[in-house]
C-alpha positions in Angstrom: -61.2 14.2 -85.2 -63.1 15.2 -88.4 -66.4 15.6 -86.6 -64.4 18.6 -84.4 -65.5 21.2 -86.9 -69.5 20.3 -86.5 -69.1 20.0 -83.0 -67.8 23.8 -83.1 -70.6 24.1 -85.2 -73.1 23.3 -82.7 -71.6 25.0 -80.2 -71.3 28.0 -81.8 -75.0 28.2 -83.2 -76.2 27.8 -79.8 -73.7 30.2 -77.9 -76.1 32.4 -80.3 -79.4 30.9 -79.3 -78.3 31.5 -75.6 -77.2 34.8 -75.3 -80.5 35.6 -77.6 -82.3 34.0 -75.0 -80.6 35.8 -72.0 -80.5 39.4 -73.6 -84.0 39.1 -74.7 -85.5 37.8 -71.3 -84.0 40.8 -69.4 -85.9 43.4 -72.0 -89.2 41.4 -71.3 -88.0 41.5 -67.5 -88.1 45.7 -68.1 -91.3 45.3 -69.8 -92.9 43.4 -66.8 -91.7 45.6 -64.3 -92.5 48.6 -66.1 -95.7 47.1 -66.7 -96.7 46.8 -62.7 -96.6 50.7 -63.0 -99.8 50.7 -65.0 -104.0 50.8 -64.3 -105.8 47.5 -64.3 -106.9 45.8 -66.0 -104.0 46.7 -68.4 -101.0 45.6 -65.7 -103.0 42.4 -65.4 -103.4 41.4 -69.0 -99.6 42.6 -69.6 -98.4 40.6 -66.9 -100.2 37.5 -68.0 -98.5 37.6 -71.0 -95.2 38.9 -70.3 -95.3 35.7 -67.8 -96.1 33.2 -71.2 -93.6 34.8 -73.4 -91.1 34.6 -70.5 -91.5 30.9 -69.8 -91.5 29.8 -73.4 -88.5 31.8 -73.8 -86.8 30.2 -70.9 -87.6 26.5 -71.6 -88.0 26.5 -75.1 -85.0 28.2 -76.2 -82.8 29.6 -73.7 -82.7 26.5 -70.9 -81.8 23.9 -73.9 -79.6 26.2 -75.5 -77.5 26.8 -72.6 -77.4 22.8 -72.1 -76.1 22.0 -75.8 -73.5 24.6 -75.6 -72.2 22.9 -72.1 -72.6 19.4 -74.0 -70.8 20.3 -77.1 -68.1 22.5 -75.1 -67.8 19.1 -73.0 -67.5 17.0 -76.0 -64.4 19.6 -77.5 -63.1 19.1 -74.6 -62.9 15.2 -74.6 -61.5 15.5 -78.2 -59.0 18.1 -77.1 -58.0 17.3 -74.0 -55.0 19.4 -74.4 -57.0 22.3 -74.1 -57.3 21.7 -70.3 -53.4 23.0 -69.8 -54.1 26.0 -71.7 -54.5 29.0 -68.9 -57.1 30.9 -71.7 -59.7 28.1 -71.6 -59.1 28.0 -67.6 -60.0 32.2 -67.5 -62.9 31.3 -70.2 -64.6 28.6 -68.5 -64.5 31.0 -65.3 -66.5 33.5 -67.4 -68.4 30.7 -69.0 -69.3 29.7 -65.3 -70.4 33.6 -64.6 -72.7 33.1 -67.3 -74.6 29.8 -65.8 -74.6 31.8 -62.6 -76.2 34.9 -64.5 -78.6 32.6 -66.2 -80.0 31.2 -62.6 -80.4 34.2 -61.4 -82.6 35.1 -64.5 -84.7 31.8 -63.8 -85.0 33.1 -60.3 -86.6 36.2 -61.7 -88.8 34.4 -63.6 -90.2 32.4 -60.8 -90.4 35.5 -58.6 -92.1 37.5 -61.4 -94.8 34.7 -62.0 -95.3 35.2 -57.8 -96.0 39.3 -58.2 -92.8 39.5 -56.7 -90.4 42.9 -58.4 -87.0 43.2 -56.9 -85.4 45.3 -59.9 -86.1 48.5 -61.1 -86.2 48.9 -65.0 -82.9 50.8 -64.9 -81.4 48.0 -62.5 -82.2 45.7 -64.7 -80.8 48.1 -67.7 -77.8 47.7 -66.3 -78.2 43.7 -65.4 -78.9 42.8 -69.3 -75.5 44.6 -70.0 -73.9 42.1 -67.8 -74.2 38.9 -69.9 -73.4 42.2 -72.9 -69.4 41.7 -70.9 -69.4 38.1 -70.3 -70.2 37.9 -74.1 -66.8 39.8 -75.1 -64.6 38.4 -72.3 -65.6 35.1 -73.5 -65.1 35.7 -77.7 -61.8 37.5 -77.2 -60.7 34.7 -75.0 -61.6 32.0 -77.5 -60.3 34.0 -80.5 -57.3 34.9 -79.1 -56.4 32.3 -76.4 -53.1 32.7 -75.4 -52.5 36.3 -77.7 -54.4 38.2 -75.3 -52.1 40.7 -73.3 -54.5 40.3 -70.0 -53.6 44.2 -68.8 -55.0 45.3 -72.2 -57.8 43.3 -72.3 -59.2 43.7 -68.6 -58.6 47.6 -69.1 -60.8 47.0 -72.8 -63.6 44.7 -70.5 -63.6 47.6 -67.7 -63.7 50.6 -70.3 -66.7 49.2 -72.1 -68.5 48.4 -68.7 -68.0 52.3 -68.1 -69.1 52.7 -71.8 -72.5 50.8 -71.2 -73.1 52.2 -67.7 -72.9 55.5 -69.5 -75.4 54.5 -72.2 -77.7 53.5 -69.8 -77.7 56.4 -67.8 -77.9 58.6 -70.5 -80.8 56.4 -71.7 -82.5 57.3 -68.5 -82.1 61.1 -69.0 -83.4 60.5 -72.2 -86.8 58.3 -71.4 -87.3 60.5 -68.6 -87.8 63.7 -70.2 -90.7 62.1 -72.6 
């Protein structure tokens, strides 16, 4: 049981690297689409490179981040079995599993990208990087404050701050659109 606290470690420090990995693969995402909007050679050269920075990104940091945190929230687990009764840790791993299925549909993007293939717009993926922004705070207030959570004020919080960051990025839009 004393090696509990560096397995927490771990986990933590690459709950960090993840979510770095999946917000900041969703701004290159906007960056490659908004690329395809400009002359060539210039939507060429961009792309090129926004593919390289995007694959490093992916499987250099994000794809064995994501695996460590599983591995080390696996290994709490097996010291702490106890957890398992625990309804929080049933609603977190929910979210947690929301936020493997978020980050294959980012891989998908990636591989559809690399093909000249653009689904999104900028804005709809504005608003797709503020996804993973709610899974993030679902799954830290859950783990904070496990069974202390009243659940009608905390899904109202996790629905007023998606209104809050739909808002911003609308009013982002507005913004870059008059430039």
């Amino acid at each position: 049981m004393y090696y509990y606290p560096y397995i927490l470690s771990i986990h933590i420090i690459f709950v960090v690297c993840w979510m770095a990995g999946l917000f900041y693969i969703v701004r290159l995402f906007i960056y490659h689409t908004e690329a395809q909007e400009k002359p060539e050679p210039d939507r060429t050269i961009l792309s090129k490179q926004f593919e390289i920075m995007e694959r490093k990104l992916w499987y250099i940091i994000t794809v064995p981040s994501m695996f460590l945190v599983l591995a080390a929230g696996i290994t709490m687990l097996f010291i702490l079995p106890a957890w398992l009764q625990q309804p929080w840790l049933h609603i977190k791993l929910a979210f947690v599993g929301g936020l493997i299925v978020y980050h294959y549909i980012c891989q998908n993007m990636i591989k559809q990208m690399a093909k000249g293939i653009f689904k999104w717009t900028s804005t709809q993926l504005r608003i797709w990087n503020e996804v993973a922004t709610l899974f993030l705070f679902a799954i830290v207030f859950l783990a904070v404050l496990k069974d202390g959570v009243n659940w009608i004020y905390g899904s109202v919080g996790l629905v007023l701050l998606a209104v809050i960051l739909m808002i911003a990025v609308k009013i982002y839009k507005r913004f870059r659109m008059k430039k």
